[in-house]
N, C-alpha and C positions, 0 to 999 in steps of 0.2 A: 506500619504504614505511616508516612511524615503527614502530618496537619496539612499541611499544604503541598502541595506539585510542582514542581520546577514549570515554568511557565515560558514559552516562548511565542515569536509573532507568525501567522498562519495568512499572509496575506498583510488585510488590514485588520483582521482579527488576533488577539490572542487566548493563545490556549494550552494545555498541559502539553508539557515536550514529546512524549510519551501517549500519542491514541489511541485509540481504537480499530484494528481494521478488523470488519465486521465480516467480510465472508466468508470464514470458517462457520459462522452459524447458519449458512443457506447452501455452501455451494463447494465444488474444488476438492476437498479433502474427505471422500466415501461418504457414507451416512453422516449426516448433519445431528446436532441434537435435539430431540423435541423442543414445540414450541415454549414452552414452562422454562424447560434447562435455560437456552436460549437468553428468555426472558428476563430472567434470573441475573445471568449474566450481565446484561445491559443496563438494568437497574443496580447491582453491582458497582459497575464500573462509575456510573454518575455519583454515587454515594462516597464512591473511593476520591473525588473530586478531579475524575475525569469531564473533562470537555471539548473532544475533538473522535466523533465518529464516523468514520466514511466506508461510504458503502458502494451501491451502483445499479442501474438496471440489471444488469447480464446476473447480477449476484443470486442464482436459483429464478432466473428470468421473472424478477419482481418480486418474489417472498421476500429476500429480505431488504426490499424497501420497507416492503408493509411489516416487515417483524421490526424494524426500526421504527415507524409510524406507531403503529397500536402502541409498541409498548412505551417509547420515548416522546410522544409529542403533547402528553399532560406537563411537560418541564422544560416545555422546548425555549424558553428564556434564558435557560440553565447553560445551553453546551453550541457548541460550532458544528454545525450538519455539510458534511461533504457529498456529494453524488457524483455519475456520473454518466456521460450520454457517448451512444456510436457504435456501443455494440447492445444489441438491443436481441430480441427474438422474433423471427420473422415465422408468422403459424398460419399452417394452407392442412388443410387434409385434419383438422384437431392438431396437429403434430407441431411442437414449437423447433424453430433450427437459431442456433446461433446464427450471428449476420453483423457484421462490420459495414455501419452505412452514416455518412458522414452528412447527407445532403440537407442543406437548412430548415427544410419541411419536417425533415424525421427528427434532427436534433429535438426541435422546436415541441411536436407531437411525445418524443419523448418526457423531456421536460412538465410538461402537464400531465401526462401518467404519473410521474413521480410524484408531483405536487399532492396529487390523490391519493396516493399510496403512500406516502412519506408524512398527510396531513397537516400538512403545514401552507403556508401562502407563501415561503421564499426558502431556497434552498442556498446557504450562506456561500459556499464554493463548488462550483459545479464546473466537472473538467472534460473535455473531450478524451473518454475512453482510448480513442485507438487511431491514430491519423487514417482516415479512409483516402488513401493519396490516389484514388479515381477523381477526388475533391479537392479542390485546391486548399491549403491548410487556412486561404482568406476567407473562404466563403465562408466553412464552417465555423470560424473564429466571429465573423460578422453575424452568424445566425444567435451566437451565445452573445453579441453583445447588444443584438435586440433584446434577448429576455431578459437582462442587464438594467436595460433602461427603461423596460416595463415593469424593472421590480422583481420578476419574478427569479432570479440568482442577485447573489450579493457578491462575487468575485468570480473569475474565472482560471480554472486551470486548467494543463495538457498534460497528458501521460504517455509514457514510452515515446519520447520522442527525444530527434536529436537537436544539438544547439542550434544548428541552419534552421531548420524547422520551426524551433522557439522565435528565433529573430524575425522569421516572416510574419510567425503571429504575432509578436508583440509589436510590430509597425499597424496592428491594425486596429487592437487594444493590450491596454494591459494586461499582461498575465500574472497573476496573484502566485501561483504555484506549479511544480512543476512535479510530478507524482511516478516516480519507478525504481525499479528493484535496485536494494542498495544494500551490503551486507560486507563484512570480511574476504566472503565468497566471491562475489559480485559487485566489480568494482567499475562498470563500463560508466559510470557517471562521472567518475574521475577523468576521465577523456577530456570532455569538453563541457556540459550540462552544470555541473556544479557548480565551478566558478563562473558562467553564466547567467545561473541564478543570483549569484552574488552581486555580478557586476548588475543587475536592471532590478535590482530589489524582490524578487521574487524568493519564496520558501521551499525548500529540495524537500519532498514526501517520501519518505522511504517506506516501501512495502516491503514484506519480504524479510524484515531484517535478522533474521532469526536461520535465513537459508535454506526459508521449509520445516522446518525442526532441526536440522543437519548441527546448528549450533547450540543446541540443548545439550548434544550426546546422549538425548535420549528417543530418538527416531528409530523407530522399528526396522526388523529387515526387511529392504524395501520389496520383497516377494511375497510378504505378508501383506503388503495394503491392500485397500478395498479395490476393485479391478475400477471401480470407477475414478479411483484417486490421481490428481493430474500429475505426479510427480511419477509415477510408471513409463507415460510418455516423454521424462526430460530426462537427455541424454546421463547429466552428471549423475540422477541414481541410479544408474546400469551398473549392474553387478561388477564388471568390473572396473570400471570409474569409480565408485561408490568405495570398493576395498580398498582401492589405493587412497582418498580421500579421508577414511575413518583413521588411519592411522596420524593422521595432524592432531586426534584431537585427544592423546594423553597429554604431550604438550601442553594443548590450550585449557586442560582441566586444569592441570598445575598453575598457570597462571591464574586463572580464577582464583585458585585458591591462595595463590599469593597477596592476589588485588583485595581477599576476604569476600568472595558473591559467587552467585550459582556460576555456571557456563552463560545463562539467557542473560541474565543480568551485565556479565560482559561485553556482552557480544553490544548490546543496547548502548553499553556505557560508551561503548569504544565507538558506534557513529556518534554520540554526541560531542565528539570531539573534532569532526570533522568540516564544525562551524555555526556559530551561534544561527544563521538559516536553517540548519537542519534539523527537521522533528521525523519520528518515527511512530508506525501505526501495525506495531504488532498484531497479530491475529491467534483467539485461542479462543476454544470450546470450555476450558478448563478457569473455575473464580482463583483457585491456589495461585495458577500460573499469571491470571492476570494479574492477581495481588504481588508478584516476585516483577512482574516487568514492570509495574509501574513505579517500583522500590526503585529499579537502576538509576530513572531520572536524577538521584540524588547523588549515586556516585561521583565519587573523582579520581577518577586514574590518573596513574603517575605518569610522567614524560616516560621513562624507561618502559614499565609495561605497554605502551600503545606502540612504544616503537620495538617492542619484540614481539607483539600483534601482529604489527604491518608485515612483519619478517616472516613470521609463519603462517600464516592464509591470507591468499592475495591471488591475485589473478594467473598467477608462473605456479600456484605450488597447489591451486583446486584443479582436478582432470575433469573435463566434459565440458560441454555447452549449456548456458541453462538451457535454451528452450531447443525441441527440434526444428528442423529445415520450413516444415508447414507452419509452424507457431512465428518462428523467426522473419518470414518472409511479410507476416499483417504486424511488425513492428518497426521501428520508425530510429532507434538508437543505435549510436555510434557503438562498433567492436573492436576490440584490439589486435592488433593481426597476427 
């Protein structure tokens, strides 16, 4: 692991190119790992000289705010704290349901939930989860830049959304970041978003980059995951999506192997190439794994490897959709036709 971490700008913050995305330890991917694993992990990663973890209400509906809280907020001088508001849990009957709810009261209520559970007094980037387009993308832009000016967030970002949508909010404030899936795979930010971000100064967040595991080649067969796991519901792991997809990746092992690094480590390396704005916030349960992704930061791929990357996974040569019809329709980004 290098002394130091490739560092890039996160807003008006800077921070390791390479962060943290913390939901695999609460939510999304079947059983989570005990709290201790967890823990472990996160204290981990700050010692590896990570400083950029982002997490979210919806992420195990508040656990891991608070597994971020308890565990990270004795060093919270140390690292850049991301959150995020709009899809929140709405509980009637004891029962908690998921709920995409954009309206300034609830952002706002959100927000001071976090603040408790994240323990801290300012949450440094804090992004509108999910456009609730019942809501005008001003209003709820206008509720984040009251807690703004109360202190209580230190920058503002939006997720899953498209360029039209970023322009409206950034007429209303600035947008520090803009936070969605970006990967080899998943290329729908190339559309418009990206260079958007470029042009009005904002930082592209990539989730995701990994493809799920898809670009480890080391993702199980997806009949084996846990029934609660979200990747059963998205089209591209269906069985037969999936078969056709697995064969891109003798190819792309040989190239790792050419570049000299895992498959993750490429995959990492290769959006780092995609512009001094773009940092990425892998997610993993595993200290090995996070110890290898935050190695990529350092690479440097050749002109020729990126561009016989781009050639073989890309938006023409992955089959499925990420998300299905119900997931797709509460998202807010441009697709390719």
């Amino acid at each position: 692991m290098p002394a130091s971490l490739a560092q890039r700008r996160l807003g008006p913050f800077t921070v390791s190119a390479i962060g943290l995305g913390c939901m695999n330890l609460s939510h999304a991917y079947g059983i989570p790992p005990s709290p201790e694993v967890a823990a472990n992990l996160l204290l981990r990663a700050l010692e590896l000289g990570e400083t950029h973890f982002d997490t979210a209400a919806l992420y195990g509906l508040g656990a891991n705010e608070e597994l971020v809280g308890r565990t990270l907020s004795p060093f919270r001088s140390q690292f850049t704290l991301a959150s995020k508001c709009g899809i929140d849990a709405v509980r009637s009957d004891g029962v908690a349901r998921r709920a995409i709810d954009g309206r300034p009261d609830t952002l706002k209520k959100t927000c001071e939930d976090a603040l408790r559970r994240l323990r801290t007094d300012m949450i440094d980037l804090y992004y509108l989860h999910r456009w609730d387009k019942t809501v005008p993308i001003e209003d709820s832009v206008g509720a984040l830049a009251d807690l703004r000016r109360e202190g209580k967030i230190g920058a503002i970002g939006l997720s899953e959304v498209s360029a039209a949508t970023v322009r409206r909010a950034q007429a209303v404030h600035p947008i520090a970041a803009v936070q969605s899936e970006y990967s080899l795979c998943t290329r729908n930010a190339e559309i418009a978003v990206l260079e958007l971000c470029r042009e009005i100064g904002a930082t592209f967040v990539a989730f995701s980059p990994l493809a799920r595991g898809f670009l480890t080649g080391a993702l199980p067969e997806v009949a084996t995951l846990d029934a609660k796991d979200i990747r059963r519901s998205m089209p591209r792991f269906a069985a037969e999506n999936n078969d056709v997809n697995v064969k891109l990746l003798g190819d792309y092992a040989a190239l790792a192997d050419e570049a000299g690094c895992t498959k993750a480590q490429l995959a990492l390396a290769w959006l780092l190439t995609r512009g001094t704005h773009v940092i990425a916030i892998p997610g993993t349960t595993s200290t090995a794994h996070l110890e290898e992704n935050l190695a990529a930061g350092e690479l440097r791929l050749s002109a020729d490897v990126v561009t016989r990357l781009d050639a073989l996974i890309n938006q023409r040569t992955i089959v499925g959709d990420r998300y299905n019809a119900t997931t797709q329709a509460e998202i807010d980004t441009e697709n390719f036709a």
